[in-house]
N, C-alpha and C positions, 0 to 999 in steps of 0.2 A: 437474772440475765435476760436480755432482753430477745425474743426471736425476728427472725425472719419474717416476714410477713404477715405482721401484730396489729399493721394499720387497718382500715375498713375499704380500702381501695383496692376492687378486682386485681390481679395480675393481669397486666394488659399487652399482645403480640403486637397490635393495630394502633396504636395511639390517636394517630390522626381519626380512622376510619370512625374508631368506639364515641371520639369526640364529633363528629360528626351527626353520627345515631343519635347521643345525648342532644345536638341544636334541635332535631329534629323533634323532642320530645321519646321518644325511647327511657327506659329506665337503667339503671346501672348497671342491673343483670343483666336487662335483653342485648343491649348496647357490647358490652364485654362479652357475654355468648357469640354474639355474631363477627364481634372484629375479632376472636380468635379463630372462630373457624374458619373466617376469612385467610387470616396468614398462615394454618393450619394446610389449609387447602385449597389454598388460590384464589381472588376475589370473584372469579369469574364462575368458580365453580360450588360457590355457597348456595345453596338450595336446590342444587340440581340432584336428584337423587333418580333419576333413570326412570319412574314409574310412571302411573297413570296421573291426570291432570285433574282428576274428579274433588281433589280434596279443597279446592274454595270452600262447600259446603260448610265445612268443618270448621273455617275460620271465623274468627266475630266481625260483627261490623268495623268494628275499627282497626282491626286488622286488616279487613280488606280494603279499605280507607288510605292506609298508609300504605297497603303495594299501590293503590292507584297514583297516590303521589308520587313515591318512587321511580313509577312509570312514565311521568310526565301527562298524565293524562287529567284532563281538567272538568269541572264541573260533576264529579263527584261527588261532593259534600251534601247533596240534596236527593241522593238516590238510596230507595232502600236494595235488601240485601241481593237479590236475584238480580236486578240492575246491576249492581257494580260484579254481579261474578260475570253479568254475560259481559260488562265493559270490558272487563280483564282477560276472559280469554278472545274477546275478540283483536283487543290492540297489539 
């Protein structure tokens, strides 16, 4: 008998958004993590978690790479990692 959700394709809230993350280069997880917490939680309010701003640190290059995209912010791609965190909170 066949189940519910047997296929390899996340349960997706976001469709559009999760497709969106995937043009970008995102992966299927990361992609489906965040379009549901988006619909989860509002799009506006995904990453907002109340605290301190200190955690770029903690992120890798290409993470910080892609909030810079995100952000519209350009000439990135040739900056190493203290460059792009002070890009980021300064813009």
């Amino acid at each position: 008998m066949p189940t519910s959700g047997s296929n390899d394709e996340p349960q997706l809230k976001d469709q559009e958004m999760y497709e969106e993350l995937r043009k970008e280069g995102n992966s299927k997880e990361k992609a489906a993590r965040i379009s549901n917490a988006a619909a989860a939680r509002g799009r506006s309010n995904v990453g907002k978690s109340g605290g301190e701003s200190g955690s770029y640190e903690d992120w890798t290059v290409d993470e910080l790479k892609d909030r810079a995209k995100e952000l519209g912010i350009t000439g990135y791609s040739d900056l190493k990692k203290d460059e792009l965190i002070d890009e980021l909170r300064n813009h």
